[in-house]
Backbone atoms as SQL, in Angstrom:
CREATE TABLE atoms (id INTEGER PRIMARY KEY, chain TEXT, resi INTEGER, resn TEXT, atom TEXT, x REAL, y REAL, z REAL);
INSERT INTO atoms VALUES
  (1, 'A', 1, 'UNK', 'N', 20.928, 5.569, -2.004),
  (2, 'A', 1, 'UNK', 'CA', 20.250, 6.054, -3.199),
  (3, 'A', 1, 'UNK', 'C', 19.933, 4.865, -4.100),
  (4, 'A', 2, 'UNK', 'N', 18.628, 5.108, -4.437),
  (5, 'A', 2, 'UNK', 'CA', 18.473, 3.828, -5.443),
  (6, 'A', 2, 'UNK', 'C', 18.882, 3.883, -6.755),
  (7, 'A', 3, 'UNK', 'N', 19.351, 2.559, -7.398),
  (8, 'A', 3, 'UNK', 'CA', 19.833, 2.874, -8.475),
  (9, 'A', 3, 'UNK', 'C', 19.174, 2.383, -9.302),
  (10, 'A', 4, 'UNK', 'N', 19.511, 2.179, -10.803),
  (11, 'A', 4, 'UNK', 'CA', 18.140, 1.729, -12.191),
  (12, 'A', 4, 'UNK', 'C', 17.965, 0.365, -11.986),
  (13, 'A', 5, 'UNK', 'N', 19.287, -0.168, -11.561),
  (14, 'A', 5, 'UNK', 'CA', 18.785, -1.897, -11.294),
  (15, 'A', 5, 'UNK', 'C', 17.783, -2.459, -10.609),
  (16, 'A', 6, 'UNK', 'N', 17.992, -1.159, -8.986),
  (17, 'A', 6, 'UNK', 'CA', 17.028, -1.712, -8.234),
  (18, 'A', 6, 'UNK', 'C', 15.696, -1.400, -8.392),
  (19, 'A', 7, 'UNK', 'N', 15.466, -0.139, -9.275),
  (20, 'A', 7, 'UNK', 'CA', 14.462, 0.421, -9.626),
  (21, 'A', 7, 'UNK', 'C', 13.654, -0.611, -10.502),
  (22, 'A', 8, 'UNK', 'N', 14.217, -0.821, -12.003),
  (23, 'A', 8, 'UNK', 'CA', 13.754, -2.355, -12.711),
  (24, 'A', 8, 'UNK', 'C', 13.374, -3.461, -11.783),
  (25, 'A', 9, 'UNK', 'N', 14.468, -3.923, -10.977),
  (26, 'A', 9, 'UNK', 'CA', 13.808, -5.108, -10.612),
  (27, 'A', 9, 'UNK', 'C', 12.262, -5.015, -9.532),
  (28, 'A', 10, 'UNK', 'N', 12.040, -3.977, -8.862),
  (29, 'A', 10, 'UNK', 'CA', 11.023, -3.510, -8.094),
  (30, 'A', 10, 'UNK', 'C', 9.846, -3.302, -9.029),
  (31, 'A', 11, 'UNK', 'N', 10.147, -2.242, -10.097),
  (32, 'A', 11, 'UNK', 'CA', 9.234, -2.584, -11.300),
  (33, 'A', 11, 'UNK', 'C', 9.043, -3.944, -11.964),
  (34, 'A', 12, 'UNK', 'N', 9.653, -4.536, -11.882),
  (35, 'A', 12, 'UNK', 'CA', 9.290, -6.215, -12.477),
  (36, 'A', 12, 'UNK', 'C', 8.138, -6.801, -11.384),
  (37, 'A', 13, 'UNK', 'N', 8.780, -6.723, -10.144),
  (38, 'A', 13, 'UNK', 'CA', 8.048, -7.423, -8.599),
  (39, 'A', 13, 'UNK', 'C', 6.365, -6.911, -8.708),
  (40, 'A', 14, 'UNK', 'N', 6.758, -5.292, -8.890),
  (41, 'A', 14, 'UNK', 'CA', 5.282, -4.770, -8.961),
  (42, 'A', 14, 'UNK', 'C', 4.320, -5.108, -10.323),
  (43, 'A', 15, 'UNK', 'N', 4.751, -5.572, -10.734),
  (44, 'A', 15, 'UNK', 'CA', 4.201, -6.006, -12.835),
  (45, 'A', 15, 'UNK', 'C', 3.568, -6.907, -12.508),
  (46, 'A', 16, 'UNK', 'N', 5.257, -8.134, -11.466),
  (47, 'A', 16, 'UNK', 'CA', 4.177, -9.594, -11.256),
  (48, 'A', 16, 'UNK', 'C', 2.808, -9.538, -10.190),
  (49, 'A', 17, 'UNK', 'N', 3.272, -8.563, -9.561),
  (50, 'A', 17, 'UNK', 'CA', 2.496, -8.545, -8.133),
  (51, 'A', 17, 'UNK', 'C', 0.968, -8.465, -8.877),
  (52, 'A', 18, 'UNK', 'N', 0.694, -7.104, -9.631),
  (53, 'A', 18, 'UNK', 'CA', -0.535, -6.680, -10.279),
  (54, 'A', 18, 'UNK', 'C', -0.945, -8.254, -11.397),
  (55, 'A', 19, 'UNK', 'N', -0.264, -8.472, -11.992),
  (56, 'A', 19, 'UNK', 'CA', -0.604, -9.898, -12.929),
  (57, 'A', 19, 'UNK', 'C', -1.508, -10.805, -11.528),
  (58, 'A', 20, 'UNK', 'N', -0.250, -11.083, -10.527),
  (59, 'A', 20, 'UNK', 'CA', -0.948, -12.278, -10.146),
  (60, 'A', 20, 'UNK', 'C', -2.857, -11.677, -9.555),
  (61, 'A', 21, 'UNK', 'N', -1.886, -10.768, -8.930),
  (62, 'A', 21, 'UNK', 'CA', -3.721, -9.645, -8.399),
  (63, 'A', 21, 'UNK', 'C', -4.668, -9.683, -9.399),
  (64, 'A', 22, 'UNK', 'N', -4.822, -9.895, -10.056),
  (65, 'A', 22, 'UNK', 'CA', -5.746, -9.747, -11.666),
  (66, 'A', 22, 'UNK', 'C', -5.718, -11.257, -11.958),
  (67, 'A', 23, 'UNK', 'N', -5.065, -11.932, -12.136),
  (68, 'A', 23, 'UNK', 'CA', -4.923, -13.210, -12.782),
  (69, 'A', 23, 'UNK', 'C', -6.035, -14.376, -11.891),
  (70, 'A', 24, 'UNK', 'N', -6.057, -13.575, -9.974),
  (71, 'A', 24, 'UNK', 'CA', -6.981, -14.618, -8.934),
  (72, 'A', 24, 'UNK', 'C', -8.388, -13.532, -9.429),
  (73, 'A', 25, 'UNK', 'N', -8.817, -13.050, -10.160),
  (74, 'A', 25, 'UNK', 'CA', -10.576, -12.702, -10.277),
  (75, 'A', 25, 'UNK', 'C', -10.711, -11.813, -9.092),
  (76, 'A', 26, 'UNK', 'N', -9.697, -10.939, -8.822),
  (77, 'A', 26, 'UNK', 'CA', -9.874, -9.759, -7.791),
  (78, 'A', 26, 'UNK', 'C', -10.105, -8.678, -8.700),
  (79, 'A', 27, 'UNK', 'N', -11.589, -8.544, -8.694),
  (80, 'A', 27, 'UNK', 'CA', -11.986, -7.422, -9.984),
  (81, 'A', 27, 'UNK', 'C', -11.075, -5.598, -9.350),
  (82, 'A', 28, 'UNK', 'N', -10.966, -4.995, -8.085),
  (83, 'A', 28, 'UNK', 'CA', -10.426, -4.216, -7.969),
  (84, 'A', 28, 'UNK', 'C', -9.431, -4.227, -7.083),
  (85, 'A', 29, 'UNK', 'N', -8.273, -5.024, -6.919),
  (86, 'A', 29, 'UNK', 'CA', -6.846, -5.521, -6.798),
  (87, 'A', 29, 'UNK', 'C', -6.607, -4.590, -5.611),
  (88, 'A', 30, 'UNK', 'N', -6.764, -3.065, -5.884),
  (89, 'A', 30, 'UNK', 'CA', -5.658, -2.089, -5.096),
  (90, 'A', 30, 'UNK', 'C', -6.833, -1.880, -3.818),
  (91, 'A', 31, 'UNK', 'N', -7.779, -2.141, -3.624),
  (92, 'A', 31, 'UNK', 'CA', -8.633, -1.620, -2.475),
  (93, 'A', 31, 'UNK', 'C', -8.419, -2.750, -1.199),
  (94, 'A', 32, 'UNK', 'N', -8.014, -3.665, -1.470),
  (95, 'A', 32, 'UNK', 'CA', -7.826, -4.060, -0.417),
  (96, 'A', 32, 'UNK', 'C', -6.471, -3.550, 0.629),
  (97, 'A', 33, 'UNK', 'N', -5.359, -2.893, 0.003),
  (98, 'A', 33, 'UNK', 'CA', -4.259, -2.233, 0.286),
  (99, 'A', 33, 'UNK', 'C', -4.328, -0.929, 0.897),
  (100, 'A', 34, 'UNK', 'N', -5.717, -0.365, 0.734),
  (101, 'A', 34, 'UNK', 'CA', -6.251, 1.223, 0.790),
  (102, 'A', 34, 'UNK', 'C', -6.651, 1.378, 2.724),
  (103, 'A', 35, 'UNK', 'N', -5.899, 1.619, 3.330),
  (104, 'A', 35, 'UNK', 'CA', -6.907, 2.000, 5.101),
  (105, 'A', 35, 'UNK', 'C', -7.812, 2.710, 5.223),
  (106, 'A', 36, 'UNK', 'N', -8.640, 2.030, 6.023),
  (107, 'A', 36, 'UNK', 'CA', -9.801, 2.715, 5.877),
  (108, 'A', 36, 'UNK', 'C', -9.998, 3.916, 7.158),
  (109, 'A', 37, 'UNK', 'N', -8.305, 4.217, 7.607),
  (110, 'A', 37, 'UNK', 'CA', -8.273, 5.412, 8.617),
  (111, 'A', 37, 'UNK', 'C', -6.842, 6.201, 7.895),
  (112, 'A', 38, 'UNK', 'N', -6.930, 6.346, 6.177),
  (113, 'A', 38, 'UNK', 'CA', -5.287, 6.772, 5.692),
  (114, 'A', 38, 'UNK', 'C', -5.339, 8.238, 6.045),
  (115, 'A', 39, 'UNK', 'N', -6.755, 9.260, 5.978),
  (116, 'A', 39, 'UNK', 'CA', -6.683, 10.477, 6.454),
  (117, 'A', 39, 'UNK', 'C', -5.790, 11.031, 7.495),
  (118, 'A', 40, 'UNK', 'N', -6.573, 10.639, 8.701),
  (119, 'A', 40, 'UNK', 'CA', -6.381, 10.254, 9.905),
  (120, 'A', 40, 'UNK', 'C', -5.204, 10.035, 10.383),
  (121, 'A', 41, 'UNK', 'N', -4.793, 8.896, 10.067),
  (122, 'A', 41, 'UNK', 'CA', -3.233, 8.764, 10.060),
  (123, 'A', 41, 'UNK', 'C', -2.194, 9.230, 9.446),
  (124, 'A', 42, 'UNK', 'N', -2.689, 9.799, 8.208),
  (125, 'A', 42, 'UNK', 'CA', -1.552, 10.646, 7.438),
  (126, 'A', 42, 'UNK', 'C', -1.580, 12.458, 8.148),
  (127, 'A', 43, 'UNK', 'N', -2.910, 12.897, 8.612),
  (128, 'A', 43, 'UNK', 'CA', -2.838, 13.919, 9.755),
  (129, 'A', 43, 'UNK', 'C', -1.837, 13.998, 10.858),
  (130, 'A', 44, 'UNK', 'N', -2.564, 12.966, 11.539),
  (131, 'A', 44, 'UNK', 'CA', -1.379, 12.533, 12.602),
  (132, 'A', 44, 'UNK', 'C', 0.252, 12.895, 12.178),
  (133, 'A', 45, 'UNK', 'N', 0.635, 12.022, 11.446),
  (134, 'A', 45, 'UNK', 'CA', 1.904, 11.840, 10.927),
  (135, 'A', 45, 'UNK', 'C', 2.440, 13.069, 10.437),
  (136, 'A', 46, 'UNK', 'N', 1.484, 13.870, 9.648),
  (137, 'A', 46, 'UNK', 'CA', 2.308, 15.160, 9.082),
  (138, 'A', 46, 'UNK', 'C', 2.076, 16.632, 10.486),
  (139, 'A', 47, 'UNK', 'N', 1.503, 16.108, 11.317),
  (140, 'A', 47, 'UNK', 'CA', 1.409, 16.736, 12.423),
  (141, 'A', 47, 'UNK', 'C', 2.653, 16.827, 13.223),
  (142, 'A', 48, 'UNK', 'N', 2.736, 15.601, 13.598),
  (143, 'A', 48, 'UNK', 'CA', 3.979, 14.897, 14.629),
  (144, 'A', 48, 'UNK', 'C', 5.020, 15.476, 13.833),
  (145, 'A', 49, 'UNK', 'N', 5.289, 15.324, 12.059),
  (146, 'A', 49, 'UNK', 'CA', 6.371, 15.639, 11.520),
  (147, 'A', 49, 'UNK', 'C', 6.684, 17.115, 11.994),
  (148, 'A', 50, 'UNK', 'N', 6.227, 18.343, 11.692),
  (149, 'A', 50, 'UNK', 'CA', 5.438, 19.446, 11.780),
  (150, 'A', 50, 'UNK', 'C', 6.178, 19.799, 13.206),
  (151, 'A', 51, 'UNK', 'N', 5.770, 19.052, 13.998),
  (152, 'A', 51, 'UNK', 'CA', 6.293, 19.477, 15.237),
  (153, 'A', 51, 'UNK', 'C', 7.902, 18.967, 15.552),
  (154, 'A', 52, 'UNK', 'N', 8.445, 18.308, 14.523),
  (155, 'A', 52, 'UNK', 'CA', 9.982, 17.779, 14.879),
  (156, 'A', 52, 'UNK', 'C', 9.554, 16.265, 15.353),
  (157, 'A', 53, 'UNK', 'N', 8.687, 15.567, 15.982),
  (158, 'A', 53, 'UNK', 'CA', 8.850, 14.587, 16.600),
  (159, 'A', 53, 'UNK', 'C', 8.477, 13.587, 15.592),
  (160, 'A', 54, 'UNK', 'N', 8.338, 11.999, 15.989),
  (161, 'A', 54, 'UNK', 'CA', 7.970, 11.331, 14.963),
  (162, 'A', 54, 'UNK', 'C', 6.855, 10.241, 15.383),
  (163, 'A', 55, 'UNK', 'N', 6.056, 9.746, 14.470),
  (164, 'A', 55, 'UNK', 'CA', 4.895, 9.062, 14.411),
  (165, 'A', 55, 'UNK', 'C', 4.622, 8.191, 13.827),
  (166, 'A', 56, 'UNK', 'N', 4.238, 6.465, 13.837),
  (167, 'A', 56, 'UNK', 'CA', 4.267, 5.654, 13.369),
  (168, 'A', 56, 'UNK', 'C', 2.837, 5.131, 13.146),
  (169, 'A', 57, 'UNK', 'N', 2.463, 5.356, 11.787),
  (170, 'A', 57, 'UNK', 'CA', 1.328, 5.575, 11.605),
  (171, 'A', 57, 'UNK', 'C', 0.600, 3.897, 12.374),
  (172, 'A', 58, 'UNK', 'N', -0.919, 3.707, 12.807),
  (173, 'A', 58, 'UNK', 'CA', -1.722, 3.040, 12.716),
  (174, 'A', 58, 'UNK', 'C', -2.327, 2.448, 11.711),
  (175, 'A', 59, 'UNK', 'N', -2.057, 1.744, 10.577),
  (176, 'A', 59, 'UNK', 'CA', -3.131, 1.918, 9.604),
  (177, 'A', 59, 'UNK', 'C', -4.447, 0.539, 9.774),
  (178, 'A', 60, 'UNK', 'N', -5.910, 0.647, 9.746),
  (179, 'A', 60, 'UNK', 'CA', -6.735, -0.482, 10.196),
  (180, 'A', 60, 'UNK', 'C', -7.089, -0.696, 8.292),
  (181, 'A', 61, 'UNK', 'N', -7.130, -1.926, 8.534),
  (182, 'A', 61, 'UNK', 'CA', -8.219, -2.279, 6.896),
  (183, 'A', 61, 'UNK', 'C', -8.865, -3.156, 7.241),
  (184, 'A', 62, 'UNK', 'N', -9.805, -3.099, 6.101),
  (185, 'A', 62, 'UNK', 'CA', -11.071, -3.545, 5.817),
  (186, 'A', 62, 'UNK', 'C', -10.701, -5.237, 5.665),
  (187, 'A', 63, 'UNK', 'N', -11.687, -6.024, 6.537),
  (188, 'A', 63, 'UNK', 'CA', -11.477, -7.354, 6.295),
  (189, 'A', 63, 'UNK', 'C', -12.402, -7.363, 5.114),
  (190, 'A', 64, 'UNK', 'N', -11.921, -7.611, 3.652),
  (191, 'A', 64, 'UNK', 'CA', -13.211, -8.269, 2.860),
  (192, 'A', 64, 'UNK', 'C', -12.263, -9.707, 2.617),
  (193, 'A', 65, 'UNK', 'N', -12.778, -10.959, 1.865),
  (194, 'A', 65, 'UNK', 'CA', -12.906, -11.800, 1.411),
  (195, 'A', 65, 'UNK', 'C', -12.787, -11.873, 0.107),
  (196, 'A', 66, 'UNK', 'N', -11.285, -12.698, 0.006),
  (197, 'A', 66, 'UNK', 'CA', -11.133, -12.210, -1.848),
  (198, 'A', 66, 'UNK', 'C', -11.391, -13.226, -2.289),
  (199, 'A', 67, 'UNK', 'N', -12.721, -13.461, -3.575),
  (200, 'A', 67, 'UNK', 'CA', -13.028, -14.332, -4.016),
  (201, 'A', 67, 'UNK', 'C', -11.942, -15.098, -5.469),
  (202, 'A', 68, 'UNK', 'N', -11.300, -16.151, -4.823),
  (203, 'A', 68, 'UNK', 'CA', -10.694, -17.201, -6.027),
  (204, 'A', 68, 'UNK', 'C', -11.074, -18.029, -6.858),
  (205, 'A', 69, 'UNK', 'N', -11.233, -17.848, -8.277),
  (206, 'A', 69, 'UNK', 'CA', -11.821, -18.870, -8.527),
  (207, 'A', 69, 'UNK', 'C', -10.655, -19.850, -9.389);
């Protein structure tokens, strides 16, 4: 079970994470993180669940090019 410490410090990680994401001129930060098959694979997965067995999702993304300036 997680506790508030570990919770804070994960919230700190994710604070810096978004700063630095914003700070390199990545005008929309979270799309590169997004699959571009999450439907699909989250089907799958709640399918397999559904049936008792288990499923390890695939996820593919998008190659873009993050511009640094």
């Amino acid at each position: 079970m997680f506790t508030s410490k570990f919770k804070k410090k994960i919230k700190i990680l994710d604070d810096s994470f978004t700063k630095f994401v914003i700070s390199k001129s990545i005008n929309e930060p979270y799309v590169y993180f997004i699959p571009t098959n999450k439907l699909e694979e989250e089907t799958k997965f709640f399918n397999a669940l559904a049936q008792g067995k288990s499923y390890e999702p695939k996820f593919e993304y998008e190659k873009k090019l993050i511009n640094i300036i």
